[in-house]
C-alpha positions as CSV (number, residue, x, y, z in Angstrom):
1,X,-28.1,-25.0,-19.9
2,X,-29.8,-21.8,-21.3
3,X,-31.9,-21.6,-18.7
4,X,-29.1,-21.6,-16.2
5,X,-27.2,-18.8,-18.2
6,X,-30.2,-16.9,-18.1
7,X,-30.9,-17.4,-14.2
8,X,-27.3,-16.9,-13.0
9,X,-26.4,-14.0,-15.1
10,X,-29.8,-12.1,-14.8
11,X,-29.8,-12.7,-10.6
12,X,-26.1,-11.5,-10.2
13,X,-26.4,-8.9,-13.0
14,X,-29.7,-7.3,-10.8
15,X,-27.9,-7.3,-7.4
16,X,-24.8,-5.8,-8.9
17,X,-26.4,-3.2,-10.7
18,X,-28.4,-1.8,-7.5
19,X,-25.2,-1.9,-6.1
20,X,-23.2,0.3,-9.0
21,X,-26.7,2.7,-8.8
22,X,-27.9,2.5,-5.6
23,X,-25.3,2.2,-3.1
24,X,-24.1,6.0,-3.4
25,X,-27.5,7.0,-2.2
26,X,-28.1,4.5,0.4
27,X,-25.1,5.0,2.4
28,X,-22.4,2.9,0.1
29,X,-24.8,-0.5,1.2
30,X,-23.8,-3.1,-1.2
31,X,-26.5,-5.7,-2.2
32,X,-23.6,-8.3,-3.1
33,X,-21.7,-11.1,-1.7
34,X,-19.0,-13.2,-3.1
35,X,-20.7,-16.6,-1.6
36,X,-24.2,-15.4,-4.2
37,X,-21.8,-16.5,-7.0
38,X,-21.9,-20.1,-5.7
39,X,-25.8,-19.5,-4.7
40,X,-26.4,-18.6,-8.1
41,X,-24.5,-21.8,-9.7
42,X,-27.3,-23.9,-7.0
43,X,-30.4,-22.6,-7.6
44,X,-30.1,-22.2,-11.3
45,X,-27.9,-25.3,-12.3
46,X,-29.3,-27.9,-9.7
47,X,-32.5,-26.0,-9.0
48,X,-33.8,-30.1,-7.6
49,X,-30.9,-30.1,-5.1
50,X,-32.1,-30.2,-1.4
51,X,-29.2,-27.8,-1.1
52,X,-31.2,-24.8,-3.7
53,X,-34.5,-25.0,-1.7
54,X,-35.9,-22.0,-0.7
55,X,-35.6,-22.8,2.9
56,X,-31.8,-23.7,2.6
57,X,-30.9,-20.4,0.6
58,X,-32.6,-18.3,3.1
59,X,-32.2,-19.6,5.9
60,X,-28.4,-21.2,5.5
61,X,-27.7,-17.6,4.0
62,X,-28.9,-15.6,7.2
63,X,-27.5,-18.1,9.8
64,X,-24.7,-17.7,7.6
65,X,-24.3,-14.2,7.9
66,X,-25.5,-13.4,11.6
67,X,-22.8,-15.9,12.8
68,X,-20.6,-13.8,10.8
69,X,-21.4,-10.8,11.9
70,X,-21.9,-11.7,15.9
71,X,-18.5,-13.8,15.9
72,X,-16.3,-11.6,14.1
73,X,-17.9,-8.4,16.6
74,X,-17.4,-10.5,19.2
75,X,-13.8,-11.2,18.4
76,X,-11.8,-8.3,18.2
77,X,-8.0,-7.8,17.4
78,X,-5.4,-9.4,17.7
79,X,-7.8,-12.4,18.0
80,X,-10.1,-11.8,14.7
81,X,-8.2,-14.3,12.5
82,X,-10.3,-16.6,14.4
83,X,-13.7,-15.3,13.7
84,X,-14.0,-16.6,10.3
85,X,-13.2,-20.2,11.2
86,X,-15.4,-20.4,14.4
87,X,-18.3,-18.4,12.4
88,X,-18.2,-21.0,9.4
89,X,-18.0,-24.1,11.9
90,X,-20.8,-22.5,14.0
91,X,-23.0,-21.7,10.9
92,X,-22.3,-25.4,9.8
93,X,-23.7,-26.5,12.5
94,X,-26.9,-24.6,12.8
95,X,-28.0,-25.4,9.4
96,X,-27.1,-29.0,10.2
97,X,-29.5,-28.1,13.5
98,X,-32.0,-26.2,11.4
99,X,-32.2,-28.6,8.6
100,X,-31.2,-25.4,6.3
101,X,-27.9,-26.5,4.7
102,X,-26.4,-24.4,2.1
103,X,-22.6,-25.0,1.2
104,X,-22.0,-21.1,-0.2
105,X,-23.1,-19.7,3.7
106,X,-20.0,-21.5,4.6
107,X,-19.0,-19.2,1.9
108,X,-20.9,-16.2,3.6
109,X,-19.7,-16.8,7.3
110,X,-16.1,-16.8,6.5
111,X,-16.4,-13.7,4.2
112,X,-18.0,-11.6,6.9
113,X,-16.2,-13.1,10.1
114,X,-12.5,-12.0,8.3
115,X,-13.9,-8.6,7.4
116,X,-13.6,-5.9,9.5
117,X,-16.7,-4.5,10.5
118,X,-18.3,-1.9,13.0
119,X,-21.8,-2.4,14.3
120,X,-24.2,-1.0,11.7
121,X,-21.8,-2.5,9.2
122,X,-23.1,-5.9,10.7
123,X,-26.3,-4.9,10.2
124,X,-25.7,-3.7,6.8
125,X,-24.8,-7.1,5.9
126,X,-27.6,-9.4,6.9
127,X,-29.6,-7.2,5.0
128,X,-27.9,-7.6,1.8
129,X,-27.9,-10.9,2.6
130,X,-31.6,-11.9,3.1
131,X,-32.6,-9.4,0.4
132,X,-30.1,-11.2,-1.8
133,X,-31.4,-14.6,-0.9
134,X,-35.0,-13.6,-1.4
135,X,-34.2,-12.6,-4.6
136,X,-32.9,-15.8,-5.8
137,X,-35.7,-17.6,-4.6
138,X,-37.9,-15.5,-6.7
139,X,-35.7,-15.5,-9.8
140,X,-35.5,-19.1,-9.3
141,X,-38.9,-19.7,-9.2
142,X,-39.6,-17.4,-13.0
143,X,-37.0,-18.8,-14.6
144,X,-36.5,-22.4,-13.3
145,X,-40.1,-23.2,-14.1
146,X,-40.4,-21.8,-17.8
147,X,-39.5,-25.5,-18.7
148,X,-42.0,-28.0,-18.3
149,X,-38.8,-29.9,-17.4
150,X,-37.4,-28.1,-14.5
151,X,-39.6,-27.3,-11.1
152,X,-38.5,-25.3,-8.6
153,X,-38.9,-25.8,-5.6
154,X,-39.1,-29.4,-4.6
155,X,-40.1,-28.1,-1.3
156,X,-40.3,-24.9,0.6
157,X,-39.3,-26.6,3.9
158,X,-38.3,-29.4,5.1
159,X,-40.2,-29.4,8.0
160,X,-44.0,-29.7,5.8
């Protein structure tokens, strides 16, 4: 329980604090979102879940997000209320078709396909979102592995 404390608070406490100091200088670019709550609660509190592998953070996140990004763009008003359904059913699928399934880029598609965005926004986005990821996965592996009783990861893909 400590351990996940310590993983959860110290990953979401890093991304929001380059956020609060970096984002003035880098062009207001956040390095959070809301889905890395519920990525945070899978990598540090059921870091042996297929669902916390590296593979499935990553890639689930950034399928997640471009699907996001490329339905919501592709869907402008009046007809963006649909973008964050289709992108979360599209992203659902292509983790199912990737074998990189991770519930909070549900989470992550739906977010970013109701925003509004403009193009480099988009961009913007995936960004935060692979840095993000990446920075779970090495969190996870420090602090999931100071216990000789947790391992993280089980695997790195599922395709080795």
């Amino acid at each position: 329980m400590t351990l996940t404390f310590i993983g959860v608070f110290t990953t979401l406490l890093i991304l929001c604090a380059m956020t609060n100091f970096l984002s003035p200088y880098m062009d207001d670019v956040g390095w959070v979102v809301t889905s890395f709550g519920a990525s945070a609660v899978n990598t540090f509190s059921a870091p042996e879940s297929k669902l916390a592998q590296p593979w499935n953070v990553l890639g689930g996140q950034v399928i997640g997000a471009i699907c996001g990004v490329a339905i919501r763009l592709a869907l402008p008003d009046p007809w963006a209320w649909i973008a964050g359904p289709l992108a979360t059913a599209v992203a659902a699928a292509l983790m199912q078709l990737t074998r990189s399934v991770h519930p909070s880029a549900g989470g992550t598609a739906l977010a970013i396909g109701l925003a509004p965005l403009g193009p480099w926004d988009g961009f913007q986005v995936v960004i935060t979102v692979i840095f993000g990821s990446i920075m779970f996965i090495l969190l996870g592996l420090i602090i999931n592995n100071i216990s000789p009783k947790r391992s993280y990861p089980s695997f790195w893909s599922p395709h080795s």
